[in-house]
C-alpha positions in Angstrom: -9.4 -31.0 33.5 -12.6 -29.8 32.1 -11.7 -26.3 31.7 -14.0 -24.9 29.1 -11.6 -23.1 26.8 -13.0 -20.6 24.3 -11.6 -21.6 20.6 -9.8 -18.6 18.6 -11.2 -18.0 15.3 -7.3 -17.0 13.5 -7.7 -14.1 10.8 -7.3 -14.9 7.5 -3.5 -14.2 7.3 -2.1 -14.5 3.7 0.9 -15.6 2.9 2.2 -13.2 0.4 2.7 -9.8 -0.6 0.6 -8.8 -3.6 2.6 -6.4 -5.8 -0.3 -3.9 -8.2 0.3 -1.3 -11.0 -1.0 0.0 -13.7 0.8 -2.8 -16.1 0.0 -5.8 -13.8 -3.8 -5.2 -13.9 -3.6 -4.8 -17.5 -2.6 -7.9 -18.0 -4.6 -9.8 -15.0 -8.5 -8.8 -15.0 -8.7 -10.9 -11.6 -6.1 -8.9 -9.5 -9.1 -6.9 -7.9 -10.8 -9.6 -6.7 -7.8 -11.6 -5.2 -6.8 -8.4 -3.3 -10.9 -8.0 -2.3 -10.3 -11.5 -1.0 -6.4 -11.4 0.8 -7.1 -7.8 2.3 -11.1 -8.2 3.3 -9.9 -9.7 6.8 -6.3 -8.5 6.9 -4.5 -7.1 10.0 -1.2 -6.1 7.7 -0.3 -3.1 6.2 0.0 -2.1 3.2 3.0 -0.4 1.2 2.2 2.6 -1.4 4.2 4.0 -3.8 3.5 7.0 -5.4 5.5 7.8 -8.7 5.3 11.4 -10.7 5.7 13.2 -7.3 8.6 15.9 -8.4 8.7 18.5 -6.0 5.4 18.3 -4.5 5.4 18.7 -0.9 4.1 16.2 1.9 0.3 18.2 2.8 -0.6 18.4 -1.4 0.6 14.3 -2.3 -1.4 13.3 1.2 -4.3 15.3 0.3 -5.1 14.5 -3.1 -4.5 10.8 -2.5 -6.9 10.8 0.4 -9.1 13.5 -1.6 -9.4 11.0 -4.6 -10.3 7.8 -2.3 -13.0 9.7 0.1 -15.4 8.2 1.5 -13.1 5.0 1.5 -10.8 5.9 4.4 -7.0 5.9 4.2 -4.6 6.8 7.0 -0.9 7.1 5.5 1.3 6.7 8.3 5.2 6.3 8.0 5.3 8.2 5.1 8.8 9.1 3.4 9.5 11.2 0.4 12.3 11.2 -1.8 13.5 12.8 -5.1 10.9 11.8 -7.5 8.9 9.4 -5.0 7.7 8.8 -1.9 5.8 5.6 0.1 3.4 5.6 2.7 2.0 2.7 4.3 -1.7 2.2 5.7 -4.3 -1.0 7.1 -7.9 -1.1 7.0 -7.2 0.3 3.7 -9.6 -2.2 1.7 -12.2 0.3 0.1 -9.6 3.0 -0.8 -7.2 0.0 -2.5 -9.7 -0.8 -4.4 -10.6 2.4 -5.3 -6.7 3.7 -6.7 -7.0 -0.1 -8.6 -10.0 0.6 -10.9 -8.2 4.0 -11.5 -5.2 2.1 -13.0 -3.4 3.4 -9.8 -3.2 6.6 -11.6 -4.6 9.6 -8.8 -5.0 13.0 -10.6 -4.2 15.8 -8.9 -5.9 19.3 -9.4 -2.3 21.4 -9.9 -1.6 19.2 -13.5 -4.4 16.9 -14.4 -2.3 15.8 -17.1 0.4 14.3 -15.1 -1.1 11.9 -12.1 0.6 10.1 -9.6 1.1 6.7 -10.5 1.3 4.3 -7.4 1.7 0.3 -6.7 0.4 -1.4 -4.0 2.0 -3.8 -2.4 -0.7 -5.7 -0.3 -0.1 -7.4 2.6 3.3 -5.8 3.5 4.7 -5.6 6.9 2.7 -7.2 9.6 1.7 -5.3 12.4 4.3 -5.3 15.2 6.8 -4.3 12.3 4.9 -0.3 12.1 5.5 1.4 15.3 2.8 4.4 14.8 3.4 7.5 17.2 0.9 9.7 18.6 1.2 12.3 15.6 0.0 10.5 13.0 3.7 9.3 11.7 5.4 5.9 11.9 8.5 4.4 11.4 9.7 1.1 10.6 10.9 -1.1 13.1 12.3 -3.4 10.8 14.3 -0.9 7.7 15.3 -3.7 5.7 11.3 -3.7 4.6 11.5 0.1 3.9 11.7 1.2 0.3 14.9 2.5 -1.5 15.7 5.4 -2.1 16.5 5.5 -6.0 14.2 7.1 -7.9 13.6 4.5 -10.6 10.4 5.1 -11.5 10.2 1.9 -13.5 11.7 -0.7 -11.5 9.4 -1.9 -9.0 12.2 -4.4 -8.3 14.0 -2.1 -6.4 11.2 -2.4 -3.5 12.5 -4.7 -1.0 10.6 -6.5 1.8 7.7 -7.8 2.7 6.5 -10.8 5.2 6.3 -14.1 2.2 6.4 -14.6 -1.5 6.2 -11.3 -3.5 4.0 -12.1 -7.3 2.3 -10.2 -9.5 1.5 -11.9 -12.6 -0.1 -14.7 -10.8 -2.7 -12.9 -8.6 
């Protein structure tokens, strides 16, 4: 009956999605520090949506993204492209979140400096048993109810279903 039994220290597991662009961190000069504090711990992924992308292919959005954040690292995985957008999502992304927010989540690119990519975060996304990563580097979705849509409305971050809780912005 005396079994010594080791106590399990949980992870911080938050129980919302965070939703950051360029207008919500205009407006809320604290956002940074409640994601530094949801995502320090975090075993979810994140979701990324990168605006502006017109007919960029896969190799050039991938590489300035990850050009822009280095040293932070940042693994895309389960990354789809669309029309005018594509998402990507990563974990253990901390640093490189971070990073895009102080840049307004605006990532110039060297082919037109003029027009970046714009981007949101959404922080805390999809918990882990919903990515199945493969060996290459991709992912899918297990669960595509959480994916994005596919509508090209660059300014309606409401089309972005999913997520594992409450989604807010305003009040980060």
């Amino acid at each position: 009956m005396g079994k010594n039994k080791k106590k399990r220290h949980a992870t911080h597991i938050p129980n919302v999605t965070i939703i950051l662009d360029s207008f919500t961190l205009s407006r809320n000069h604290g956002a940074i520090n409640k994601i530094r504090k949801d995502c320090e711990k975090s075993v979810f992924y994140h979701k990324f949506l990168v605006r502006k992308t017109l007919s960029y292919d896969k190799e050039y959005i991938i590489k300035s993204i990850v050009d822009f954040v280095h040293p932070a690292p940042l693994i895309p995985v389960n990354f789809k492209q669309y029309k005018k957008t594509c998402r990507f999502v990563a974990k253990d992304c901390l640093e490189a979140m971070i990073k895009i927010l102080d840049a307004k989540c605006n990532i110039p690119h060297p082919r037109d400096p003029s027009t970046p990519f714009s981007l949101t975060v959404m922080a805390n996304c999809h918990p882990p048993g919903d990515i199945e990563v493969t060996g290459t580097g991709e992912g899918k979705s297990k669960n595509t109810e959480n994916d994005m849509e596919d509508n090209d409305d660059d300014d309606n971050v409401n089309s972005i279903s999913g997520g594992s809780g409450n989604n807010y912005s305003e009040n980060v």
